[in-house]
FISEPA-967695 format. One record per residue: x, y, z of N, C-alpha, C, O, CB in turn; residue in one letter. Coordinates in steps of 0.2 Angstrom, whole numbers, always signed. Glycine has a CB too. Example, Ala and Ser with C-alpha at 12.3 -4.5 7.8 and 13.67 -1.06 7.14 Angstrom:
{node {+66 -28 +39} {+62 -22 +39} {+66 -16 +39} {+71 -17 +42} {+57 -22 +45} 'A'}
{node {+64 -11 +35} {+68 -5 +36} {+64 +0 +39} {+67 +6 +40} {+70 -3 +29} 'S'}
end
This chain:
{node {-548 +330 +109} {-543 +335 +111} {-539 +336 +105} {-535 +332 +102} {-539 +332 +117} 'X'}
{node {-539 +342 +103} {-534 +345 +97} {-526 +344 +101} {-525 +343 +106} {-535 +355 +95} 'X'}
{node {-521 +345 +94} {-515 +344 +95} {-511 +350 +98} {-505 +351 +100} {-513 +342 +90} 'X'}
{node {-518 +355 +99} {-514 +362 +100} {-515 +363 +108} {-512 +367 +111} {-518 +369 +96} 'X'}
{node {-520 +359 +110} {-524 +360 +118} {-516 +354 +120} {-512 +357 +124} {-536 +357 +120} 'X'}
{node {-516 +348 +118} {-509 +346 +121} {-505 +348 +120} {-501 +346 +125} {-508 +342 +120} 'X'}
{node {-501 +351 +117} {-496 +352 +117} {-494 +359 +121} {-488 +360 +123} {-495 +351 +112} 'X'}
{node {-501 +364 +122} {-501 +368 +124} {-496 +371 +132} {-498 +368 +137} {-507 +370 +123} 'X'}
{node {-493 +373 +133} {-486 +375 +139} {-481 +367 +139} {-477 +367 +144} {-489 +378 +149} 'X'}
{node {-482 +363 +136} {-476 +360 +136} {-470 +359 +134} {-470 +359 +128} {-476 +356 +136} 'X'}
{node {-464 +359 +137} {-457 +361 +135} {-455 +353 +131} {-451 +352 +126} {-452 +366 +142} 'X'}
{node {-457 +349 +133} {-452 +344 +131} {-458 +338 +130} {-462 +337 +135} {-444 +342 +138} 'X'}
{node {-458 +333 +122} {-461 +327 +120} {-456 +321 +121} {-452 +319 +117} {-464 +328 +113} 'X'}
{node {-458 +318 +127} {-453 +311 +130} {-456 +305 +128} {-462 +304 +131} {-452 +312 +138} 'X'}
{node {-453 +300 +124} {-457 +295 +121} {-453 +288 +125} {-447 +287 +125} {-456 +296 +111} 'X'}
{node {-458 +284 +127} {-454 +275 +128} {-452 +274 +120} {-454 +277 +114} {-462 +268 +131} 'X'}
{node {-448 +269 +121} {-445 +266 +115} {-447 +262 +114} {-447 +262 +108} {-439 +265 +115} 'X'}
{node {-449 +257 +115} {-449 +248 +115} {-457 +247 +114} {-460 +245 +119} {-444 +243 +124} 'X'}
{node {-460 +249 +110} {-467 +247 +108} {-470 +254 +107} {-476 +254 +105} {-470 +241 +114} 'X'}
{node {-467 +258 +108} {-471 +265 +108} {-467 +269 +100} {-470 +271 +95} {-469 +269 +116} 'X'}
{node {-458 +268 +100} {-457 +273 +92} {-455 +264 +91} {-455 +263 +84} {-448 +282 +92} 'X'}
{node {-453 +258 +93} {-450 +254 +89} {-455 +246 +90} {-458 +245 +95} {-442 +254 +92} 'X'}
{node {-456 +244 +86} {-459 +238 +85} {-456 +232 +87} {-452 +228 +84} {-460 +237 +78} 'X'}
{node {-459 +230 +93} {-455 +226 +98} {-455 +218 +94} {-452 +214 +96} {-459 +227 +105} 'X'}
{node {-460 +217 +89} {-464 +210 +88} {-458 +212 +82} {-457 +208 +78} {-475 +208 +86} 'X'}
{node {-456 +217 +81} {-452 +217 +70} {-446 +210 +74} {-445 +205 +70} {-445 +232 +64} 'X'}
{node {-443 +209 +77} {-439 +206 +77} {-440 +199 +76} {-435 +195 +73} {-437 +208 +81} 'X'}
{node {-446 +196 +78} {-450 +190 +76} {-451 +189 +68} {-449 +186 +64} {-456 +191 +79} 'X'}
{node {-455 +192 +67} {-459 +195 +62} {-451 +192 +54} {-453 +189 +50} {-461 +205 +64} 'X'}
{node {-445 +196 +56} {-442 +193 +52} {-439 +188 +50} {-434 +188 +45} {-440 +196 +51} 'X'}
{node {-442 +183 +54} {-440 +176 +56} {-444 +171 +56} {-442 +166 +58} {-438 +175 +59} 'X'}
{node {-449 +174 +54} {-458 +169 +55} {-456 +164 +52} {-457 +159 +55} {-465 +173 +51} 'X'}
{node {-454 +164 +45} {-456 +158 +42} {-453 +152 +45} {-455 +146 +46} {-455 +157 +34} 'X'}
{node {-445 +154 +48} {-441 +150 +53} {-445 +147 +57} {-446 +141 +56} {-437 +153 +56} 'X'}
{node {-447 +151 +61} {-451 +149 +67} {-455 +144 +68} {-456 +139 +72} {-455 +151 +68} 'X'}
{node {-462 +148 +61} {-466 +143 +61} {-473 +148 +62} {-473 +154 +62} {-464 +137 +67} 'X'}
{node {-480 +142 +64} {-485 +146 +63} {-486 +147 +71} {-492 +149 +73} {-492 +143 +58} 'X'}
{node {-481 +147 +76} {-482 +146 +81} {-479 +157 +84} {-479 +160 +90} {-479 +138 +83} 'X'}
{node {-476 +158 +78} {-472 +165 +78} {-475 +171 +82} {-471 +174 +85} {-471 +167 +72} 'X'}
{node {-480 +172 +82} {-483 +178 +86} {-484 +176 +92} {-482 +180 +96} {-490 +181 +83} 'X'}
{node {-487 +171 +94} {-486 +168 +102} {-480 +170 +106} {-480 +174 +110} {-485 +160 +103} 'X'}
{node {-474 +166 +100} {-467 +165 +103} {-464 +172 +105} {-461 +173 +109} {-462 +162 +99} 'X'}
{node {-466 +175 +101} {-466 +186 +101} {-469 +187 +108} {-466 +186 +113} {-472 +192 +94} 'X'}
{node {-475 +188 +108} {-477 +189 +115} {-476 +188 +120} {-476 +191 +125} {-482 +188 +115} 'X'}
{node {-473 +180 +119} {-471 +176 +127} {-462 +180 +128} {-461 +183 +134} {-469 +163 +126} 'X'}
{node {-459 +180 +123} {-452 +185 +123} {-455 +192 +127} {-454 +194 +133} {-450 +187 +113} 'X'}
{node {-457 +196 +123} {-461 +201 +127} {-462 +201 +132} {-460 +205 +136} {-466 +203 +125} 'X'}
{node {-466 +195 +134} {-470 +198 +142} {-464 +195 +145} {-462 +198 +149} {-480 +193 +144} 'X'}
{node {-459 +189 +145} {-455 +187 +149} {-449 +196 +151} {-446 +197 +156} {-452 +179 +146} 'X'}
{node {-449 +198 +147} {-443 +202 +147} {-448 +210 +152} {-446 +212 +157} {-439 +203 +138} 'X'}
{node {-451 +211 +151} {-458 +215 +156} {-457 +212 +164} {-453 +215 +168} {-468 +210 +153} 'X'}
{node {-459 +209 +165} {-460 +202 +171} {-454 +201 +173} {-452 +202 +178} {-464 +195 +169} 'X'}
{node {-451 +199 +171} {-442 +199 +173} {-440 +208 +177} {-438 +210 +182} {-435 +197 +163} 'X'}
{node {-442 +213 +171} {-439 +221 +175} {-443 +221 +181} {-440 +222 +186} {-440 +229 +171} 'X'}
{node {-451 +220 +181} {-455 +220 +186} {-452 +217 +193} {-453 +219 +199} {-459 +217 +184} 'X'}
{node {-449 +211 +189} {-449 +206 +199} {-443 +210 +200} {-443 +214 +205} {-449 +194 +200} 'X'}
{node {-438 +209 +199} {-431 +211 +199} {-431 +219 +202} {-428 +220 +207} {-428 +210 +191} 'X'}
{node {-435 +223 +199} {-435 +230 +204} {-437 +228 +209} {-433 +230 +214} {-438 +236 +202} 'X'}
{node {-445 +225 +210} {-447 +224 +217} {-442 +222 +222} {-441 +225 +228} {-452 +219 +218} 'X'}
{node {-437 +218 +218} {-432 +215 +225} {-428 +220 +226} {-427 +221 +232} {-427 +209 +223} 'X'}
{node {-425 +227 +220} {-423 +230 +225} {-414 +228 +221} {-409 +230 +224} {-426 +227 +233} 'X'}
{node {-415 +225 +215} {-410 +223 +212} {-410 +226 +207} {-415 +230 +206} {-409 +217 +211} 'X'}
{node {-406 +225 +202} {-404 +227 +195} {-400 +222 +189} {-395 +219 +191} {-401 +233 +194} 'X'}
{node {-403 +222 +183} {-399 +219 +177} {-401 +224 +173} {-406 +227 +173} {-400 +212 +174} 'X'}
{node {-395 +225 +168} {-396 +228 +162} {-403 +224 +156} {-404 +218 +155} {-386 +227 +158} 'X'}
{node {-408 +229 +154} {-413 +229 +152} {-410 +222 +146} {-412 +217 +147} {-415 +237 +149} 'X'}
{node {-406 +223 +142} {-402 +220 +138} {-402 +212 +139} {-404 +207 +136} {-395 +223 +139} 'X'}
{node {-399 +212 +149} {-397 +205 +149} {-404 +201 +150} {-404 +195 +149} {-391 +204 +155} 'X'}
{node {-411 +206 +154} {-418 +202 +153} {-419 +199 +146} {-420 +193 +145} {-424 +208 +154} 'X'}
{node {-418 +204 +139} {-420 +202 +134} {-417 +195 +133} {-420 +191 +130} {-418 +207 +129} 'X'}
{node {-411 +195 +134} {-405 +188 +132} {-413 +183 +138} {-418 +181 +135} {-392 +191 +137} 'X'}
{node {-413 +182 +144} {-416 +179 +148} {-423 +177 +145} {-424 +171 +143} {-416 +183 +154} 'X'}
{node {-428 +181 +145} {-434 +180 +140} {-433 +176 +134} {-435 +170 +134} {-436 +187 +138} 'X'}
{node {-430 +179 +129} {-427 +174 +125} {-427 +167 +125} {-430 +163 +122} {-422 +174 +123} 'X'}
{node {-421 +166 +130} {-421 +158 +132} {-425 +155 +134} {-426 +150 +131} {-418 +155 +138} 'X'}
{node {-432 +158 +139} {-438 +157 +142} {-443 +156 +137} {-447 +151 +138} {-439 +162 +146} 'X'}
{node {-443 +160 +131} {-448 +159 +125} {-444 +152 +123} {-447 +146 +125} {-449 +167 +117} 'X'}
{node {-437 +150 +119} {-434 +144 +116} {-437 +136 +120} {-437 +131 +118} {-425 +145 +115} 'X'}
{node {-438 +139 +127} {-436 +133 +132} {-445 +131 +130} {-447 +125 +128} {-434 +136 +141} 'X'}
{node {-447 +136 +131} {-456 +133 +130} {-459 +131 +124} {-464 +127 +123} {-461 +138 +132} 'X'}
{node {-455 +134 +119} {-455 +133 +111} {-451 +127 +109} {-450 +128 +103} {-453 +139 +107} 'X'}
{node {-448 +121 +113} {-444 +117 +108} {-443 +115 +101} {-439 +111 +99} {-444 +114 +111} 'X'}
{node {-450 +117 +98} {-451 +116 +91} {-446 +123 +87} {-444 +124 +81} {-460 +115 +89} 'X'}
{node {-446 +126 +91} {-443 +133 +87} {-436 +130 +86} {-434 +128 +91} {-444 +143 +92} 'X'}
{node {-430 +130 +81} {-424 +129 +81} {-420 +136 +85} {-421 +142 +85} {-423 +128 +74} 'X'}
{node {-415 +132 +88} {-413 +136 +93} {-407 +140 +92} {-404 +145 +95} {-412 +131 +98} 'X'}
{node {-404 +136 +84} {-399 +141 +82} {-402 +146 +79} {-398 +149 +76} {-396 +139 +77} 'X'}
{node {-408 +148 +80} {-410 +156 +76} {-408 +160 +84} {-407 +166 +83} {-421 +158 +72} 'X'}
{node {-407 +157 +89} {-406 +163 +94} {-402 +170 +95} {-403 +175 +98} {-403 +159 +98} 'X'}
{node {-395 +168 +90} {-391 +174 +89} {-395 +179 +84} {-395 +185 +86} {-383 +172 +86} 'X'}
{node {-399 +176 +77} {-403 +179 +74} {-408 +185 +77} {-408 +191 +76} {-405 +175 +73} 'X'}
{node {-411 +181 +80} {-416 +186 +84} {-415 +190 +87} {-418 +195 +87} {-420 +184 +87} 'X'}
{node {-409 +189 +91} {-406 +196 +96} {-403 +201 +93} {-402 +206 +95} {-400 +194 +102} 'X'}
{node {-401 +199 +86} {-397 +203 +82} {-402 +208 +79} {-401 +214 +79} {-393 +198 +77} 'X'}
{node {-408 +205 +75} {-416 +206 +74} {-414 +214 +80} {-413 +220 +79} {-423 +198 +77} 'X'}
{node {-416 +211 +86} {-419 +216 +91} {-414 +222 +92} {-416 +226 +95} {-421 +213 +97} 'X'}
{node {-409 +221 +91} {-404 +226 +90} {-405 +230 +87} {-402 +236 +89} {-401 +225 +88} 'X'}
{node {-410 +228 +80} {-412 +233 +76} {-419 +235 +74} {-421 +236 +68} {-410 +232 +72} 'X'}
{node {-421 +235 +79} {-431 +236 +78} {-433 +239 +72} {-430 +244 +70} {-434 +242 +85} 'X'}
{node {-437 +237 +68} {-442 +242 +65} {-444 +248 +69} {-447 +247 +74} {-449 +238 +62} 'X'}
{node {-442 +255 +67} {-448 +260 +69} {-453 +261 +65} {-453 +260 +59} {-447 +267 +69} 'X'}
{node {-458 +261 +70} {-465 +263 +67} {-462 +269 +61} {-457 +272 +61} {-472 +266 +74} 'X'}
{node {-469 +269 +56} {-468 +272 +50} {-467 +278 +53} {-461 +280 +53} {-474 +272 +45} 'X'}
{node {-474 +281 +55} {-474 +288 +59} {-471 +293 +62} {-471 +299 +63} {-476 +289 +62} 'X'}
{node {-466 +286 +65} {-461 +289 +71} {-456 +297 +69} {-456 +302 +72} {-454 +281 +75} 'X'}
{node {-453 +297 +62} {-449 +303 +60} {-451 +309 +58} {-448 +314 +58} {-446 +301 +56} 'X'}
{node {-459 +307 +55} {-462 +315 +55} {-464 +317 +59} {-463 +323 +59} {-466 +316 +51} 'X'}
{node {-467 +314 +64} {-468 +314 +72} {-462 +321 +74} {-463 +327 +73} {-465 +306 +77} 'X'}
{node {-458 +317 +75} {-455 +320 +80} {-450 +328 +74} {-449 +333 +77} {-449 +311 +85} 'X'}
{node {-449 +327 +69} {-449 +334 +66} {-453 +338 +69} {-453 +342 +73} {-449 +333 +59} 'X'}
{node {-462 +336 +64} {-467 +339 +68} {-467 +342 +77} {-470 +346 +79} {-472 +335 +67} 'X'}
{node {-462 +338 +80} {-466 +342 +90} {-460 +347 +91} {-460 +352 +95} {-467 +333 +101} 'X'}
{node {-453 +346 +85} {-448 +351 +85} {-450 +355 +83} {-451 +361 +86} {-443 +351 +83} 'X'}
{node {-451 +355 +78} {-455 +361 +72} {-461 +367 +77} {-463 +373 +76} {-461 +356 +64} 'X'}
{node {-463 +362 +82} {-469 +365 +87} {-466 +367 +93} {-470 +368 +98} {-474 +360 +88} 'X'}
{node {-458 +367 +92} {-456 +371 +98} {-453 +367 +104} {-449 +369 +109} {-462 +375 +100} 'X'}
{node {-456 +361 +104} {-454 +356 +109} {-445 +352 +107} {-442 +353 +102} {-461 +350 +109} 'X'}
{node {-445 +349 +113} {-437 +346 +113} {-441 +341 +114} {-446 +340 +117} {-432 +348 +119} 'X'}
{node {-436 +335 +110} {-439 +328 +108} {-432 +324 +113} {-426 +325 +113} {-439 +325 +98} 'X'}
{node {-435 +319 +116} {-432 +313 +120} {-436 +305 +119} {-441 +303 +117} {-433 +316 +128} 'X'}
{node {-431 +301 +121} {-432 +296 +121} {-431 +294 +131} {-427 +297 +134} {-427 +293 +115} 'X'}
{node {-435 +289 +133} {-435 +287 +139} {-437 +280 +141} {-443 +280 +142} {-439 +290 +142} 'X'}
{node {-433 +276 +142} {-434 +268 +141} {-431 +264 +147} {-426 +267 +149} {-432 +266 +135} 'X'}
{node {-433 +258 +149} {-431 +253 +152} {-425 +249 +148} {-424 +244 +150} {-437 +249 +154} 'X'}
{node {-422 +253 +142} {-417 +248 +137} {-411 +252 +140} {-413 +257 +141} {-418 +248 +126} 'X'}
{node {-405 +249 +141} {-400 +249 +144} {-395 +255 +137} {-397 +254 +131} {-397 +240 +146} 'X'}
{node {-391 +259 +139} {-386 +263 +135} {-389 +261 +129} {-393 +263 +126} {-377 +262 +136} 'X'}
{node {-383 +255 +128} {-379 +252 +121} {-387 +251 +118} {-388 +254 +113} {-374 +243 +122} 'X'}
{node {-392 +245 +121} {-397 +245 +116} {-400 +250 +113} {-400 +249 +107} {-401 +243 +118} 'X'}
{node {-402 +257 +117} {-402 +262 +113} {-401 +266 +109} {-405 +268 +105} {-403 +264 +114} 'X'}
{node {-394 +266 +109} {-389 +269 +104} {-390 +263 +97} {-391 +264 +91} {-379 +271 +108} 'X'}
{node {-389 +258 +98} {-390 +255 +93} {-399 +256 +89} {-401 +258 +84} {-387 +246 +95} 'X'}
{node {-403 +254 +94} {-410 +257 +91} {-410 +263 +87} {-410 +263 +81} {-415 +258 +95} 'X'}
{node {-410 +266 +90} {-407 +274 +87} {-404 +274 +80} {-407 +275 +75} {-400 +278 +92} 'X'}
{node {-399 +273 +81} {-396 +274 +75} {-397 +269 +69} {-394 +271 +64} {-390 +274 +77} 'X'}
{node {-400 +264 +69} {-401 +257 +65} {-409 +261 +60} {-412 +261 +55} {-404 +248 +71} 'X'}
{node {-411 +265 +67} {-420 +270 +64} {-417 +275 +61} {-421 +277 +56} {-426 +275 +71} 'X'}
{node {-412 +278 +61} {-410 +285 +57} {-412 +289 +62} {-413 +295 +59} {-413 +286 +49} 'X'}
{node {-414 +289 +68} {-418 +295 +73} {-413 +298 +76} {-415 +303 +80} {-425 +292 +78} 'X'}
{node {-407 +297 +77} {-404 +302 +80} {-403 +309 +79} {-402 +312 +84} {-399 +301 +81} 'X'}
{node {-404 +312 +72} {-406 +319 +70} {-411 +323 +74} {-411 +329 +76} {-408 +320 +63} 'X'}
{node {-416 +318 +77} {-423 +321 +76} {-424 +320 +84} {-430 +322 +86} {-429 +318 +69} 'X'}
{node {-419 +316 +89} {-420 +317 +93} {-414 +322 +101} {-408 +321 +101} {-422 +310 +93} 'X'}
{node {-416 +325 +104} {-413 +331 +108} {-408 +325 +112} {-402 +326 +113} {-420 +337 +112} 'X'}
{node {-413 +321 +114} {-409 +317 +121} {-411 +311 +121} {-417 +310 +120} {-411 +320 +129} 'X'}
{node {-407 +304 +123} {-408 +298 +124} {-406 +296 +131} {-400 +296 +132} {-406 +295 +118} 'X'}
{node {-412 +294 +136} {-412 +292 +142} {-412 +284 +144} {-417 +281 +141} {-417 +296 +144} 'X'}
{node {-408 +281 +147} {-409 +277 +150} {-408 +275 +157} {-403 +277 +160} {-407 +275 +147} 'X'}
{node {-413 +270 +161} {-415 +270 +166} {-410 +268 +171} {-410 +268 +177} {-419 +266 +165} 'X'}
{node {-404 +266 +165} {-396 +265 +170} {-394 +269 +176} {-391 +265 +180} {-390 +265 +166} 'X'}
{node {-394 +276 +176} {-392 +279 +180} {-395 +279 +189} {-393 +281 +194} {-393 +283 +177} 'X'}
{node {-399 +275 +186} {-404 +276 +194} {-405 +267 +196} {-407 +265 +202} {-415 +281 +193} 'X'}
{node {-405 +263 +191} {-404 +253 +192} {-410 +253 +195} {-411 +251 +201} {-395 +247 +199} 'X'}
{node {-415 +256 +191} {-423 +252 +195} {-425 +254 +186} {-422 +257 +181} {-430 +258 +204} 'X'}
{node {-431 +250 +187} {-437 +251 +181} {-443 +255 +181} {-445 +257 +187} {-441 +244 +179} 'X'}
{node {-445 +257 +175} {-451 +261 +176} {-456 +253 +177} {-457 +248 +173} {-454 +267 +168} 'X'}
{node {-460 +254 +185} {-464 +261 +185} {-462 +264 +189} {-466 +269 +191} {-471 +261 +186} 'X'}
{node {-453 +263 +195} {-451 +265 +200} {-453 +275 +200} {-455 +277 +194} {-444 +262 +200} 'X'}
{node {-454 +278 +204} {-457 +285 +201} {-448 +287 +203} {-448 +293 +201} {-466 +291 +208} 'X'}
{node {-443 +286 +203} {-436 +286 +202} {-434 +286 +195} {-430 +291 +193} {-433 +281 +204} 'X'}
{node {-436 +282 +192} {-433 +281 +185} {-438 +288 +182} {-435 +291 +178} {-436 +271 +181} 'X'}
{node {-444 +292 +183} {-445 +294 +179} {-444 +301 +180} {-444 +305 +175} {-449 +291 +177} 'X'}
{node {-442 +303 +187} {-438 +308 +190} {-432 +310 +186} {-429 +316 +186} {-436 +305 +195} 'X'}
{node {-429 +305 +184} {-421 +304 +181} {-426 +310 +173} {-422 +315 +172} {-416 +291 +179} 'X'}
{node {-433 +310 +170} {-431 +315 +162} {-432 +320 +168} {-431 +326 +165} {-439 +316 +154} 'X'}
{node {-433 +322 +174} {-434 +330 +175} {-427 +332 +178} {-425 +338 +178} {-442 +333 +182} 'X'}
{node {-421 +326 +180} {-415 +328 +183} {-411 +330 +177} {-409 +336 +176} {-412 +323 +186} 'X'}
{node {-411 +325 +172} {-409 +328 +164} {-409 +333 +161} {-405 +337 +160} {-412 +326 +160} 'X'}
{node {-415 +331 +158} {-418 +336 +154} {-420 +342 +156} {-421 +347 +152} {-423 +333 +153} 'X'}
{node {-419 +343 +165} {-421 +352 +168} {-426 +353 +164} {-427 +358 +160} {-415 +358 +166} 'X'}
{node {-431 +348 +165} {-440 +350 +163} {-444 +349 +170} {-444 +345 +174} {-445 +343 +158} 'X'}
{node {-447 +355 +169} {-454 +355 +175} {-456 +349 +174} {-454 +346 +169} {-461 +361 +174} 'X'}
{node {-460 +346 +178} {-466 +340 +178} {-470 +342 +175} {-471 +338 +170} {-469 +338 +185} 'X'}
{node {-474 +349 +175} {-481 +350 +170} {-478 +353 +165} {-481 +358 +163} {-487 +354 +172} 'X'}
{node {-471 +351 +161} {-470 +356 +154} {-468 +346 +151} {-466 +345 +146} {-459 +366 +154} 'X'}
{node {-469 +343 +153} {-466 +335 +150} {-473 +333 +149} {-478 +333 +153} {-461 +328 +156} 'X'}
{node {-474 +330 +143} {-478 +326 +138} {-476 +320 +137} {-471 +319 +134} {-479 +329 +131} 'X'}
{node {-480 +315 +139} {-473 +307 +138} {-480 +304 +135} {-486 +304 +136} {-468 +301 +148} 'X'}
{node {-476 +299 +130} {-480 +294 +126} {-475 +286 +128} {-469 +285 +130} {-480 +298 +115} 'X'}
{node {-483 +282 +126} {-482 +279 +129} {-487 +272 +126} {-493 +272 +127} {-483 +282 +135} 'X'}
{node {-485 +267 +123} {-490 +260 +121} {-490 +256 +128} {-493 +250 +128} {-486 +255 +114} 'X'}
{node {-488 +257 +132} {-487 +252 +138} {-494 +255 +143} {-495 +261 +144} {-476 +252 +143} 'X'}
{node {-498 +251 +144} {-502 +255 +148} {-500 +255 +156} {-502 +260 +160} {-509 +252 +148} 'X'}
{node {-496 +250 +158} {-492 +252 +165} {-491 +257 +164} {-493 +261 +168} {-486 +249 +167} 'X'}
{node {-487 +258 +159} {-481 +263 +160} {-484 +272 +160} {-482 +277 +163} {-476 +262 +153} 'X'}
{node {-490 +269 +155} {-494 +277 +156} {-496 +278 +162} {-496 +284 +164} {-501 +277 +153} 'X'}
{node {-498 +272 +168} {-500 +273 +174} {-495 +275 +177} {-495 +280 +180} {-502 +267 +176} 'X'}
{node {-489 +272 +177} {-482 +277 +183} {-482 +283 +179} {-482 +288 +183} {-472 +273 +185} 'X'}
{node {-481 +286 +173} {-478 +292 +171} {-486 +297 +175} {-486 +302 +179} {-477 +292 +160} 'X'}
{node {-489 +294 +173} {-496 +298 +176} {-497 +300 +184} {-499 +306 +186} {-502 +295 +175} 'X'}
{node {-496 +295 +189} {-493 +293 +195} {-490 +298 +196} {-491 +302 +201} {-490 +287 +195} 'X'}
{node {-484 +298 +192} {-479 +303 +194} {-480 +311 +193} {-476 +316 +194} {-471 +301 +190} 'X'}
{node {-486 +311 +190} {-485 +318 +187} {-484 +322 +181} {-483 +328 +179} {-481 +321 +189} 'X'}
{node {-485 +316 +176} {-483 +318 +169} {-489 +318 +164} {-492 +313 +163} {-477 +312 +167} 'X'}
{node {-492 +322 +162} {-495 +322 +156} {-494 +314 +152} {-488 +312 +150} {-492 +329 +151} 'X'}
{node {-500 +311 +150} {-497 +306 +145} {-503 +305 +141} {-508 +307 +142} {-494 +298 +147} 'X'}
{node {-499 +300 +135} {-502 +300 +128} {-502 +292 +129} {-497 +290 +129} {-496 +304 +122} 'X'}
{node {-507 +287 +129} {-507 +282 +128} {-509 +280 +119} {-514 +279 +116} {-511 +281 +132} 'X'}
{node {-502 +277 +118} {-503 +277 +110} {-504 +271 +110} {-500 +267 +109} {-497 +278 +106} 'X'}
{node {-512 +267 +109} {-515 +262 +111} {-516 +258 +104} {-521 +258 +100} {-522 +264 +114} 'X'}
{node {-511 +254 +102} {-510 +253 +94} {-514 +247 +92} {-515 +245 +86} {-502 +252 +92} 'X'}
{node {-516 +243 +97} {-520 +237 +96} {-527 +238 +100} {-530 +233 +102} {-515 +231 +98} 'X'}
{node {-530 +245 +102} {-534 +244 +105} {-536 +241 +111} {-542 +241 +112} {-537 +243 +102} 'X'}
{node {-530 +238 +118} {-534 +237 +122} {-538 +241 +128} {-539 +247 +130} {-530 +234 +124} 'X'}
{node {-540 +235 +130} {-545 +238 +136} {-542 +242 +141} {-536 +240 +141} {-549 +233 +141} 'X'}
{node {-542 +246 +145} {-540 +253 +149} {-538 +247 +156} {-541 +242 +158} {-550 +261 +151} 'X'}
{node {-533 +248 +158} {-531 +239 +166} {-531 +246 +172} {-531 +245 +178} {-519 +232 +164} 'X'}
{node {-530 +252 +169} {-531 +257 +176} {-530 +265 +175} {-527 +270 +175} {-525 +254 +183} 'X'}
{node {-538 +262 +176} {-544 +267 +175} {-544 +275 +180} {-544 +280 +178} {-551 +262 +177} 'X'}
{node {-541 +270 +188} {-538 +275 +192} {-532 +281 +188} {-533 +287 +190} {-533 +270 +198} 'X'}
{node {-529 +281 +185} {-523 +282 +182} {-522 +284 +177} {-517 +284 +175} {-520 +278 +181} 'X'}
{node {-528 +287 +173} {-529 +289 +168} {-524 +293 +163} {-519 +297 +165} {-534 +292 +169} 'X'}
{node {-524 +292 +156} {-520 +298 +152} {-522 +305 +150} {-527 +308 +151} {-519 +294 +147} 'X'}
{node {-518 +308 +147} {-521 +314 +144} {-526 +315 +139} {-530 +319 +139} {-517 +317 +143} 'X'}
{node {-524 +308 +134} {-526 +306 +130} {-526 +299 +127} {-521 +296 +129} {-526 +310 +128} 'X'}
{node {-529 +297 +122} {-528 +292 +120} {-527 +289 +112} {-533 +289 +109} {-532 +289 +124} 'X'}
{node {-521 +288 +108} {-522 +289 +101} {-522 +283 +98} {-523 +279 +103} {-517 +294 +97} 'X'}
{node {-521 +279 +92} {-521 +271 +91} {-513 +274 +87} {-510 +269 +85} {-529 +266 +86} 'X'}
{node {-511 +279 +85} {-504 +279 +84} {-501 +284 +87} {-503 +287 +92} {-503 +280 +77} 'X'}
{node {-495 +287 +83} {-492 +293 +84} {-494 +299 +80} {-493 +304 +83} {-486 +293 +83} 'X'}
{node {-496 +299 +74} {-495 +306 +70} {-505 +307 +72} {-507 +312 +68} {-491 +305 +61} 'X'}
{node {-510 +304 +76} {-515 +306 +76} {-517 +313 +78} {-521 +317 +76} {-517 +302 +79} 'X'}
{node {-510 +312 +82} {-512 +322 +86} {-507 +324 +85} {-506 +330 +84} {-514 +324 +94} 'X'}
{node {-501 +321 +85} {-494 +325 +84} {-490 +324 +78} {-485 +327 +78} {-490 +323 +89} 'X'}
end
């Protein structure tokens, strides 16, 4: 698929934040030698607990700020890692405050303005985390609108949460292009009606197949 056939009648490119423009593992990563050789596990178990925590927690029908999961997960990776020193804990949260963006992410998103489109951000990270991501990346120039899921106290893949870019944003459903590294997440934006972009950075296997995307890139600047 060319970049012209996607992009073609969409008014607005809406991007997850948290593994899709920002490097969810950079916060590890700058503390490895601390850690240990056990560091990329301990990332992943962080990750997947803070995932799995929004997951069960919406089913119930509850809410916490995206933020206070991250703080939760954390404990949950130190608890099972007792070799990891526990004083890096304020470290790392501090780390995640300030994600690496991917290289690509700023010419990107110049590029889908330059192409006419309005650029957003759309994430399960609470206000404050955003605005600090944001601004630690230098991307607030280059982005139109920064959404978070607070207004509605559910998670994606609630089809609520992703309702909240067309209440915003005053975007048709078929004018929104949403990118996306999470392959859940590709599944509810799609679910709901949304064009998506599975930005498949590590190559995994497709978990639902039903659900398909519009397309599938291993980065961002492949097509956009």
């Amino acid at each position: 698929m060319t970049r012209t056939d996607l992009l073609a009648g969409k008014t607005h490119a809406v991007f997850d934040a948290y593994g899709t423009l920002f490097d969810v593992h950079s916060a590890v990563a700058r503390h490895a030698e601390a850690i240990g050789p056990k560091a990329q596990a301990f990332s992943e178990m962080w990750r997947g607990k803070q995932l799995e925590y929004s997951w069960v927690i919406g089913l119930m029908g509850r809410y916490q700020p995206f933020w206070t999961l991250t703080e939760r997960a954390l404990d949950f990776a130190l608890a099972k890692h007792p070799d990891v020193d526990p004083t890096l804990r304020e470290k790392l949260l501090d780390a995640y405050r300030d994600l690496d963006a991917y290289a690509e992410v700023p010419g990107v998103l110049v590029r889908l303005r330059d192409a006419g489109l309005k650029t957003a951000v759309f994430s399960n990270g609470d206000a404050a985390m955003l605005a600090r991501a944001v601004a630690s990346a230098e991307l607030g120039e280059r982005l139109d609108a920064v959404l978070s899921v607070d207004p509605v106290r559910t998670f994606k893949t609630a089809p609520a949460a992703y309702r909240l870019v067309l209440d915003r944003l005053g975007a048709a459903r078929d004018g929104v292009l949403f990118f996306s590294s999470n392959r859940w997440d590709i599944a509810g934006a799609t679910a709901f009606g949304f064009d998506s972009v599975w930005v498949n950075r590590t190559e995994q296997p497709d978990e639902y197949p039903d659900l398909p995307p519009r397309t599938v890139v291993t980065a961002l600047d492949t097509l956009a």
